[in-house]
C-alpha positions as CSV (number, residue, x, y, z in Angstrom):
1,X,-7.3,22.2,30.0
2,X,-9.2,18.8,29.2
3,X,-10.6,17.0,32.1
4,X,-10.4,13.0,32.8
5,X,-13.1,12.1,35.4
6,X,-11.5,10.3,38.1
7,X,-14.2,7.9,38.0
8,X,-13.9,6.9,34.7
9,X,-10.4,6.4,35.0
10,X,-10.7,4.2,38.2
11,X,-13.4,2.2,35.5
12,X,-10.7,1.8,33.0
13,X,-8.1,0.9,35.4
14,X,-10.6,-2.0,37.2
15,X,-11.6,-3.6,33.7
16,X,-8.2,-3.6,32.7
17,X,-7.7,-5.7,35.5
18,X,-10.1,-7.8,35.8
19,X,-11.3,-8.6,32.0
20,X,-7.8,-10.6,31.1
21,X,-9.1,-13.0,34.5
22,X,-12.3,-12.9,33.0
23,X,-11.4,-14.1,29.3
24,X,-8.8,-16.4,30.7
25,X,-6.5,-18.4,28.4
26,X,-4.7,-21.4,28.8
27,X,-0.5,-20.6,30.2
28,X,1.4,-20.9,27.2
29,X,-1.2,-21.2,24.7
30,X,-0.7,-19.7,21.2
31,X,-1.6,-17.0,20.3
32,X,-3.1,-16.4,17.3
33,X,-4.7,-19.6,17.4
34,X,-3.0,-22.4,14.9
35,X,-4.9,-23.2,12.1
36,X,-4.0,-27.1,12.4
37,X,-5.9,-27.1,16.3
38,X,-9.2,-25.8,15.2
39,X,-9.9,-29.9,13.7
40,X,-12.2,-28.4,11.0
41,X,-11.2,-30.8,8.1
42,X,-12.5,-31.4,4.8
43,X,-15.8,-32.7,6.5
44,X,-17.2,-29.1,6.9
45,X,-18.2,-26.5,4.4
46,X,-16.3,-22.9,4.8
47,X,-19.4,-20.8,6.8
48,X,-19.6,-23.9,9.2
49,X,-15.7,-23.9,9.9
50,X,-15.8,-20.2,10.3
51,X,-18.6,-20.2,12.9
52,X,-16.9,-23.3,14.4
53,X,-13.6,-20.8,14.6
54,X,-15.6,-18.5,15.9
55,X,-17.0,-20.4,18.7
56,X,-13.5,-21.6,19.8
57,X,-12.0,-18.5,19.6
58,X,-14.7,-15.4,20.0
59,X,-11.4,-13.7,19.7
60,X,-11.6,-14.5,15.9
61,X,-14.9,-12.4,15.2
62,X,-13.5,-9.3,17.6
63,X,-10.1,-8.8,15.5
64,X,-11.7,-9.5,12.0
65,X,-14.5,-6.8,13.1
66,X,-11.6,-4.0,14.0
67,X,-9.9,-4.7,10.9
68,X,-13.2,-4.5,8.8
69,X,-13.6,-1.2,11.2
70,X,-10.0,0.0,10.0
71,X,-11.2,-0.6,6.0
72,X,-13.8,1.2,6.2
73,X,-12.1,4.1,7.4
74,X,-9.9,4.0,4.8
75,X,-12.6,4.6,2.4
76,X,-13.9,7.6,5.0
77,X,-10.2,9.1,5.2
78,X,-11.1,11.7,2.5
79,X,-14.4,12.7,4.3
80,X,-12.6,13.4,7.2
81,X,-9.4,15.1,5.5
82,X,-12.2,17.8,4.4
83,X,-13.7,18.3,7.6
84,X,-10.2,19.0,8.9
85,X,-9.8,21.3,6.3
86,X,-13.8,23.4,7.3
87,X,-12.4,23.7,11.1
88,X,-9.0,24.9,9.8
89,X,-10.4,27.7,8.0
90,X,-12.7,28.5,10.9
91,X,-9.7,28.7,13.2
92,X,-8.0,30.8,10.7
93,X,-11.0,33.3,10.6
94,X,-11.0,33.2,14.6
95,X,-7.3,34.3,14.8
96,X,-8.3,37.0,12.7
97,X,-10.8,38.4,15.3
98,X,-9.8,41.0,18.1
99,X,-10.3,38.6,21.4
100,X,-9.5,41.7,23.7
101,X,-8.9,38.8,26.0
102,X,-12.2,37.5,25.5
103,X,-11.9,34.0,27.1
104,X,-14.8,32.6,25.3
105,X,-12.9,33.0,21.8
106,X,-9.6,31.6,23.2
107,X,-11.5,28.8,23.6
108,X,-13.3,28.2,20.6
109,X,-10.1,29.1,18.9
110,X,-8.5,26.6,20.0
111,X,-11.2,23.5,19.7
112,X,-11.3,24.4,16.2
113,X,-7.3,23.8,15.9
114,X,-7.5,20.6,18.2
115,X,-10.5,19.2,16.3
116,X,-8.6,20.5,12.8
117,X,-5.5,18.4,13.6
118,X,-6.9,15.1,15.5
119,X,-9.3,15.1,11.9
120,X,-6.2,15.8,9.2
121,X,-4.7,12.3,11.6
122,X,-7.8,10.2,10.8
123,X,-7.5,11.3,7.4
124,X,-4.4,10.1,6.5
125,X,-4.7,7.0,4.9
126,X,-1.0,5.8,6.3
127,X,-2.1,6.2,9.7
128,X,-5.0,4.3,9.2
129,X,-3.9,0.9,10.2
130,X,-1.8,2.2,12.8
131,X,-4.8,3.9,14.9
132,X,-6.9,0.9,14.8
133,X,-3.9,-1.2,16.5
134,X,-5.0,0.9,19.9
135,X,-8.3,-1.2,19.9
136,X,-6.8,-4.1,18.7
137,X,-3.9,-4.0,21.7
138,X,-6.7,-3.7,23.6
139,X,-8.7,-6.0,22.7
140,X,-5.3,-8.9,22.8
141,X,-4.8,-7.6,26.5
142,X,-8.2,-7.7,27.6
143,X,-9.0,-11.0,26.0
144,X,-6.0,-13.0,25.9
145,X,-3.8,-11.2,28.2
146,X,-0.7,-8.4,28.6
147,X,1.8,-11.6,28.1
148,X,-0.2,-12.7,24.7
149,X,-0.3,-9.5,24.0
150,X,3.6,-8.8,24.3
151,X,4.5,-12.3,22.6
152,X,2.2,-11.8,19.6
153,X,3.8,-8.1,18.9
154,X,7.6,-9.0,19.7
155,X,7.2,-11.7,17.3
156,X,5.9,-9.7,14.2
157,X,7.8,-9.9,10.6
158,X,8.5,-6.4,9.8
159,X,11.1,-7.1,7.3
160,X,8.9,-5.9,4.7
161,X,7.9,-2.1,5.9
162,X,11.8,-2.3,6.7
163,X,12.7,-2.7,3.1
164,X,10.4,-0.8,1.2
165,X,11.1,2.4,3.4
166,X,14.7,1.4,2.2
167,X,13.5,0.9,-1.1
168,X,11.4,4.1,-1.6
169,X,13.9,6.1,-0.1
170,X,16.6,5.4,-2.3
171,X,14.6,5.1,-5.4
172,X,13.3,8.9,-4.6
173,X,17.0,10.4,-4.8
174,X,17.9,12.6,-7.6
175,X,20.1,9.9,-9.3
176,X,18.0,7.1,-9.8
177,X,15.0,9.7,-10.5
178,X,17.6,11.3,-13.2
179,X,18.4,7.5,-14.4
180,X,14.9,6.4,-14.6
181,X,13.6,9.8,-16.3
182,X,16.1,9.4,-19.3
183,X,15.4,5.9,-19.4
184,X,11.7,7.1,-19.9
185,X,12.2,10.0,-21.8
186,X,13.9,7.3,-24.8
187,X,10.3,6.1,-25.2
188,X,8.8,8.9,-24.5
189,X,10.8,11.0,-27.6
190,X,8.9,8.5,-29.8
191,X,6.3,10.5,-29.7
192,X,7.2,13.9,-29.6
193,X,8.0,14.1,-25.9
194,X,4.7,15.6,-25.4
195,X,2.7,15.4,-22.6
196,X,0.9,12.7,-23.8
197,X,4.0,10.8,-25.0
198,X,5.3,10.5,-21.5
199,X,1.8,9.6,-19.7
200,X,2.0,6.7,-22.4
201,X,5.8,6.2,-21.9
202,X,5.5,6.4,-17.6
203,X,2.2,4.2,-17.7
204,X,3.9,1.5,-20.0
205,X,8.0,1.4,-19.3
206,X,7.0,2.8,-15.6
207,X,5.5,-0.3,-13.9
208,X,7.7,-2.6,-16.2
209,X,10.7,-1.4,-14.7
210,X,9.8,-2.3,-11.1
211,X,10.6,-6.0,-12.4
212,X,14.0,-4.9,-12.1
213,X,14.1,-1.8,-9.7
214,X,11.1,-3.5,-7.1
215,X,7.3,-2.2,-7.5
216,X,7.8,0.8,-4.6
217,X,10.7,2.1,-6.5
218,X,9.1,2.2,-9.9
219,X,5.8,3.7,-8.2
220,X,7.8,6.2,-6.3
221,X,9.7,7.2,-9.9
222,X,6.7,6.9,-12.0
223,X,4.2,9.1,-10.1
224,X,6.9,11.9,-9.1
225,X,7.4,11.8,-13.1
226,X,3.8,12.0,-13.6
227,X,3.6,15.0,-11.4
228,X,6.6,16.9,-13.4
229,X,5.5,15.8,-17.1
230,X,2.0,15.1,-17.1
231,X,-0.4,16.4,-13.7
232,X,0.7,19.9,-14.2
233,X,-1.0,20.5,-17.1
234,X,-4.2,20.3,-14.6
235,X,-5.9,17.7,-16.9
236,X,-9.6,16.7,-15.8
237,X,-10.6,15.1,-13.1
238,X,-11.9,11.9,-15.0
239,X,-8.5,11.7,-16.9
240,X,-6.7,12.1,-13.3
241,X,-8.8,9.1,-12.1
242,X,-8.6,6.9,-14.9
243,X,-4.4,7.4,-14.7
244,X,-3.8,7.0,-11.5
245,X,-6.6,3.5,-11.8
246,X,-3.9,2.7,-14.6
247,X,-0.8,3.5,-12.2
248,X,-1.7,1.7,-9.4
249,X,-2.7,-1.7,-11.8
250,X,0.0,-1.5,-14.0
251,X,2.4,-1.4,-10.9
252,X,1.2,-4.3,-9.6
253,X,1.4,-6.6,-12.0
254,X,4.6,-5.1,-13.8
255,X,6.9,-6.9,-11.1
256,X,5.6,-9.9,-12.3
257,X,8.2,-10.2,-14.9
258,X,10.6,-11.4,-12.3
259,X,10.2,-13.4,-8.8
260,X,12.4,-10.8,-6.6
261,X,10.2,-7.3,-7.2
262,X,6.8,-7.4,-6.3
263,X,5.9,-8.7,-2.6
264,X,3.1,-11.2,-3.7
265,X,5.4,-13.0,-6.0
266,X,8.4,-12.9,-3.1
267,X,5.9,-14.5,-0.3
268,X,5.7,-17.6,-2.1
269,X,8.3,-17.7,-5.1
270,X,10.8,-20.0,-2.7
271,X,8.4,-22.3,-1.5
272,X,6.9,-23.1,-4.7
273,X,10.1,-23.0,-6.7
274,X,9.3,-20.1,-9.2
275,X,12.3,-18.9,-10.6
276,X,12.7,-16.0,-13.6
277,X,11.9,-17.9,-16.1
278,X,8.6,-19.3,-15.0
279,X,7.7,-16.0,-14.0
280,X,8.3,-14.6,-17.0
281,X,6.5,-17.1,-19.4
282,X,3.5,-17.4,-16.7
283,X,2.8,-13.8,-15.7
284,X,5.4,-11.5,-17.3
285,X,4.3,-11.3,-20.8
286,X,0.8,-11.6,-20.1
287,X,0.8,-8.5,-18.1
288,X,3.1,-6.9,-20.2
289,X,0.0,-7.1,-22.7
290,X,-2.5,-6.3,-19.8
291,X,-0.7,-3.2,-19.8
292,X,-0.3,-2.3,-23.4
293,X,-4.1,-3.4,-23.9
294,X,-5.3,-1.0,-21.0
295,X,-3.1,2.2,-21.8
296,X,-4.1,1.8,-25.3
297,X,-8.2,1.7,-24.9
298,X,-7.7,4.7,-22.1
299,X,-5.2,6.4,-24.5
300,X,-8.1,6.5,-27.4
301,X,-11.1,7.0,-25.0
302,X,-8.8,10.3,-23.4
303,X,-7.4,10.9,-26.7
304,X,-8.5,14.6,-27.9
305,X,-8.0,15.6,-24.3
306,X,-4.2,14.1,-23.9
307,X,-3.5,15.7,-27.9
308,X,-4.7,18.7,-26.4
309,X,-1.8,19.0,-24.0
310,X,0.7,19.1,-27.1
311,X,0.6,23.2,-26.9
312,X,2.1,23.3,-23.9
313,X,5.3,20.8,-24.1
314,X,7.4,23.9,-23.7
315,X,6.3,24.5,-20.0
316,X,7.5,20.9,-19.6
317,X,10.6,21.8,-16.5
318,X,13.8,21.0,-17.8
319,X,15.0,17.3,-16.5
320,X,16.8,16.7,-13.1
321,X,20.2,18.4,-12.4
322,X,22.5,16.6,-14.2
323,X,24.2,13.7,-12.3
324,X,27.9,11.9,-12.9
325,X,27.6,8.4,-14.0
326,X,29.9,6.4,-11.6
327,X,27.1,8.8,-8.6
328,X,24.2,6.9,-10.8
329,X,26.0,3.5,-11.2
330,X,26.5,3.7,-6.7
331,X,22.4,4.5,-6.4
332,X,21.5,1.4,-8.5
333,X,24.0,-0.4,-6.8
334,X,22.7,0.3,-3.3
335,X,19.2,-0.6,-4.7
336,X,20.8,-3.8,-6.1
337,X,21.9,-4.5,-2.3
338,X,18.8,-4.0,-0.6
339,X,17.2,-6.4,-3.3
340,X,19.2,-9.2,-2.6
341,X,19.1,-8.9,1.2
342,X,15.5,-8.2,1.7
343,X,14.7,-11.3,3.9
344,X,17.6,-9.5,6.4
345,X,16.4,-6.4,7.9
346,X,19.6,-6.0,9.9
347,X,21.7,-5.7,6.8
348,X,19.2,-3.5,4.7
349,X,18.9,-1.1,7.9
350,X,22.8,-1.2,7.8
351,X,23.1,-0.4,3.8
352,X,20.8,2.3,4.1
353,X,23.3,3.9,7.0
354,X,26.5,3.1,4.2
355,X,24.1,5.1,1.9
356,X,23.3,8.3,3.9
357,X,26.9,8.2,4.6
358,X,27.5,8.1,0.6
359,X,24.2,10.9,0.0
360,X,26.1,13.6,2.1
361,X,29.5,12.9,0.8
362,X,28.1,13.5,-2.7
363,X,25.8,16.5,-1.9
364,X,26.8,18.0,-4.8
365,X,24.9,15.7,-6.7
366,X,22.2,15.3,-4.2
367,X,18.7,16.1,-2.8
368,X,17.7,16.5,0.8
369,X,16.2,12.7,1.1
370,X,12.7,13.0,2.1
371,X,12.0,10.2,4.4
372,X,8.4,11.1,5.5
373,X,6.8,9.2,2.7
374,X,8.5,6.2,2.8
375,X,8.5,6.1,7.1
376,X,4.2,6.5,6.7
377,X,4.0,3.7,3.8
378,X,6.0,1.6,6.4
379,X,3.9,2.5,9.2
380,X,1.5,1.7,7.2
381,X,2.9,-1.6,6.0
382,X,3.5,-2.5,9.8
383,X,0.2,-1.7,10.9
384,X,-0.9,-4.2,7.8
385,X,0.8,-6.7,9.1
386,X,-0.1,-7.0,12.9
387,X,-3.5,-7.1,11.7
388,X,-3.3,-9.4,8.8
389,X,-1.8,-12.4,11.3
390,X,-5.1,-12.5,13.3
391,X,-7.0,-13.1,10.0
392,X,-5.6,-16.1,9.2
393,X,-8.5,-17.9,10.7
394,X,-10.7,-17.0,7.9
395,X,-8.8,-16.5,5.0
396,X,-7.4,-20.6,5.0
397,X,-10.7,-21.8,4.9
398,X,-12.4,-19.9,2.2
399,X,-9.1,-19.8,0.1
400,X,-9.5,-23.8,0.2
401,X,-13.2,-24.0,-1.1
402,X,-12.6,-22.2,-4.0
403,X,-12.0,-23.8,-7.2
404,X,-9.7,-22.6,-9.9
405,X,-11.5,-20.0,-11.6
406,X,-13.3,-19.1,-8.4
407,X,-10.3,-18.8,-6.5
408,X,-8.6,-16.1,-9.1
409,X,-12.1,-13.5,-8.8
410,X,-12.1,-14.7,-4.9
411,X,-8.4,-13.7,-4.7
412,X,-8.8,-10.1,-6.4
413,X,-11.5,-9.5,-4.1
414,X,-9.9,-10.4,-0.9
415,X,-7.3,-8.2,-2.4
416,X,-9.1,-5.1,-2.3
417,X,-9.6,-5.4,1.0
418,X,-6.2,-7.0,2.6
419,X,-2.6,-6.5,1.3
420,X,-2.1,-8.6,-1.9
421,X,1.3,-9.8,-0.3
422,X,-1.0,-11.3,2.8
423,X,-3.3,-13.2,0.6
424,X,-0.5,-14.9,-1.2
425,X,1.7,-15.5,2.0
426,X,-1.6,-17.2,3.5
427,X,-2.0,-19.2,0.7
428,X,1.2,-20.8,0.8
429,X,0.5,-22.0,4.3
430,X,-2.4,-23.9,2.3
431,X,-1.2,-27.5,1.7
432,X,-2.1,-29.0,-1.3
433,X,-2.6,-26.3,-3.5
434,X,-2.4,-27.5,-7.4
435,X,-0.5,-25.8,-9.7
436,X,-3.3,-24.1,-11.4
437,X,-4.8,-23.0,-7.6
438,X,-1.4,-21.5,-7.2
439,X,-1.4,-19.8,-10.5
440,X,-5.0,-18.6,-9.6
441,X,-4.0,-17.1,-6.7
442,X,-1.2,-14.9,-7.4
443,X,-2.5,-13.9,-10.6
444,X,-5.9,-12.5,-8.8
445,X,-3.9,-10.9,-5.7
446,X,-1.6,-8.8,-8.3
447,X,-4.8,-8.3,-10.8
448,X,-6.3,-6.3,-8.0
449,X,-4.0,-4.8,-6.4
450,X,-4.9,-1.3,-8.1
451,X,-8.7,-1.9,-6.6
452,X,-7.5,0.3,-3.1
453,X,-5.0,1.5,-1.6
454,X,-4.6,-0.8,1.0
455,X,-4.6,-3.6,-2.0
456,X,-0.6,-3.4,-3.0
457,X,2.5,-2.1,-0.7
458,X,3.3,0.4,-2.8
459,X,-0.2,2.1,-3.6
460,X,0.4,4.2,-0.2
461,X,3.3,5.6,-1.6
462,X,1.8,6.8,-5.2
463,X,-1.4,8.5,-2.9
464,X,1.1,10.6,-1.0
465,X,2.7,12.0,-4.1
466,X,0.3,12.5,-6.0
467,X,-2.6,13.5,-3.7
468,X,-2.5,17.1,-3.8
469,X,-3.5,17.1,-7.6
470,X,-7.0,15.5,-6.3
471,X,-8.5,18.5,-4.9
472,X,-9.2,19.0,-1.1
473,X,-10.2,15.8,-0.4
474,X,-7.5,14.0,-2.0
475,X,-7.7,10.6,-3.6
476,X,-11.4,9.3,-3.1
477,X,-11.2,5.6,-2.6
478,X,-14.5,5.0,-4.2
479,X,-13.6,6.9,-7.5
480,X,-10.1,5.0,-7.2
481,X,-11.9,1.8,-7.4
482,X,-14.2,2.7,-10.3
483,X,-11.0,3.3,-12.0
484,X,-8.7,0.9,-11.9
485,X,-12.0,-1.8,-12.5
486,X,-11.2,-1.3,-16.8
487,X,-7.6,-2.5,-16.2
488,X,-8.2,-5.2,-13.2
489,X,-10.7,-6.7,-16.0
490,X,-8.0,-6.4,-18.6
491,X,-5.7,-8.1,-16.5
492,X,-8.1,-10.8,-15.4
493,X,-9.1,-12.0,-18.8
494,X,-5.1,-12.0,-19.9
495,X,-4.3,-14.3,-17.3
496,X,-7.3,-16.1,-17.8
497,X,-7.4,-16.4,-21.5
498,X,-3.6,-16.2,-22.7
499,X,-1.8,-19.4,-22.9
């Protein structure tokens, strides 16, 4: 049994005490600080308003460094998935040793499958966000106080983690997989239905779809189709890369062909007017050629490898169970719903209810719903967004001092580091953005939005399906970045270049 000295405890208890007297706030004031109180106007440059934030606030500089602290652990969550994995198998070869009630061995036994499950937690990438909140609360009490603390997280958005658990939930059932794979397989027949055919055919139709069926639906269908049609055929590890790079970009900016799908576009479409068809001639047929560029350049570079597939088309599994129509027409119907009433979580919490009701009176047609991947993307999501309102104070400021071009490269960098939805929500809270700026801005966020996994809401979701065909260590985030850089460039230069 673990021990907690009592005089570390009484330690904890007295600094939890005493450090909100000592870091005193004003009653009542806000929390995070306003942007519009700082009185950093266009008179300073950005490194002067930051440390003059800074100074105001020290607060600032602590929440920015845990969430810095929680990125980089994202990009250690493989390291530490295979150092679960070493005290696993040590446990495993413990059991298998006759104790004869040998204390000693008990105990190792059981460090190694403590220290083998508290290391699988740090490693999974959804939980990421959501263990560095405990530091963060922390940090909100101890600084600002418990009543900042319980203001700041009762009044959290979380209408977005709500609806993409929704979202991927329903997308993931066997009708809507069954629609979406014979909406696939018409493009992917073109070729031969080969294995090749329908990496070309998930990789192009895939992400273009999730203009109509939202981005975490069309990732959750496309990489569970990869898996069936293309990953086990246990291509190489540089071809696994360079599609899941192509995957996670092509999702991203394939919602752009409409201004309901992909979350970047949603945070500002209503307050800057941008209806379908703006979308559309602005971003929806430039990335439709992003994409079309960059599957074709991978397509030759992987060619004599993909061809070499071909042999093996007839271990391809035979499609999804069939599924009645008018069962198909009610799943794309339900995903209709949740669409148009994602700004109400209330409702989309109570369609989803309707459509478990609907699931088990059509078992027959049905899978068991898996909700664990979409309930760790939204924990995930969630913990993204109770971080992402305390960086406000320096994303404003260096947003503004960019120019045009500057802005589009600055925006696909912030992007690989923050949730591309985030940067494109604080920049609407920018006044007097330009046209271009705003163009800038949303075309950078979904560019790169394939850098990471933390870049684009539903990248989370594609990493948990398809991380068991990466080995032990899973998806390395370093290797993921390499790979999606060929199709952020791509994507870059179409929005830059195309007219």
């Amino acid at each position: 049994m673990l021990r907690f000295p009592a005089w570390l405890a009484g330690v904890l208890l007295a600094f939890l005490f005493l450090a909100p007297r000592a870091f005193a706030v004003e009653e009542g004031a806000a929390f995070p600080t306003p942007l519009e109180t700082y009185n950093d106007g266009s008179g300073f440059d950005v490194w002067a308003k930051l440390a003059g934030r800074i100074a105001k606030d020290p607060f600032n500089l602590v929440a920015t460094a845990i969430f810095l602290a929680a990125i980089v652990h994202t990009f250690l969550a493989a390291r530490f998935r295979m150092i679960s994995h070493r005290f696993e198998h040590e446990y495993v070869a413990l059991c298998r040793r006759v104790d004869n009630g040998d204390a000693s061995v008990i105990a190792q036994r059981d460090k190694k499958r403590f220290l083998s499950v508290v290391f699988h937690f740090l490693g999974e990438v959804e939980a990421v966000f959501g263990i560095w909140l405990i530091p963060l609360a922390a940090a909100i009490v101890l600084m600002k106080g418990p009543a900042a603390a319980k203001t700041y997280f009762n009044g959290v958005n979380f209408t977005e983690p709500i609806f993409v658990v929704v979202v991927m939930a329903i997308a993931g059932s066997r009708p809507v997989l069954f629609f979406s794979e014979k909406c696939l397989e018409k493009f992917a027949r073109l070729g031969g239905a080969t294995p090749a055919a329908w990496w070309l055919a998930i990789l192009t139709a895939g992400p273009l779809l999730g203009s109509f069926v939202t981005e975490p639906a069309a990732m959750t269908i496309c990489a569970l189709l990869l898996v069936t049609k293309f990953f086990k055929f246990q291509p190489s590890m540089t071809l696994r890369y360079a599609t899941i790079g192509l995957l996670f970009v092509n999702i991203s900016v394939g919602g752009t062909l409409t201004h309901f799908a992909a979350p970047p576009v949603v945070m500002v479409a209503g307050k800057w007017g941008w209806d379908l068809p703006f979308m559309f001639m602005q971003f929806g047929w430039k990335a439709a050629l992003g994409i079309a560029i960059s599957n074709a350049v991978v397509f030759s570079v992987f060619r004599t490898e993909l061809l070499s597939l071909r042999g093996a088309t007839e271990a391809i599994p035979a499609r999804s169970p069939g599924v009645p129509s008018w069962v198909v027409g009610v799943h794309l119907a339900f995903i209709a719903f949740v669409v148009s009433t994602s700004h109400y979580a209330a409702v989309v919490v109570l369609i989803f209810m309707l459509f478990l009701a609907f699931v088990m009176a059509t078992e027959h047609s049905q899978d068991q719903i898996n909700l664990k991947p979409p309930v760790l993307v939204g924990f995930f999501l969630a913990g993204l967004v109770i971080h992402g309102g305390c960086q406000q104070w320096w994303i404003e400021p260096v947003l503004r001092s960019m120019g045009t071009v500057p802005l589009l490269f600055g925006s696909t960098a912030l992007t690989a580091f923050n949730d591309n939805a985030a940067i494109t929500y604080l920049a609407s809270l920018v006044p007097g953005f330009s046209p271009e700026c705003k163009f800038a801005v949303v075309a950078g966020a979904v560019a790169g939005g394939g850098l990471t996994v933390i870049a684009n809401a539903p990248n989370p979701a594609g990493q948990s399906i398809l991380q068991g065909h990466f080995g032990d260590e899973g998806v390395n985030a370093f290797k993921l970045f390499l790979a999606a850089l060929f199709p952020t460039a791509v994507m870059i230069l179409a929005f830059l270049f195309l007219p």
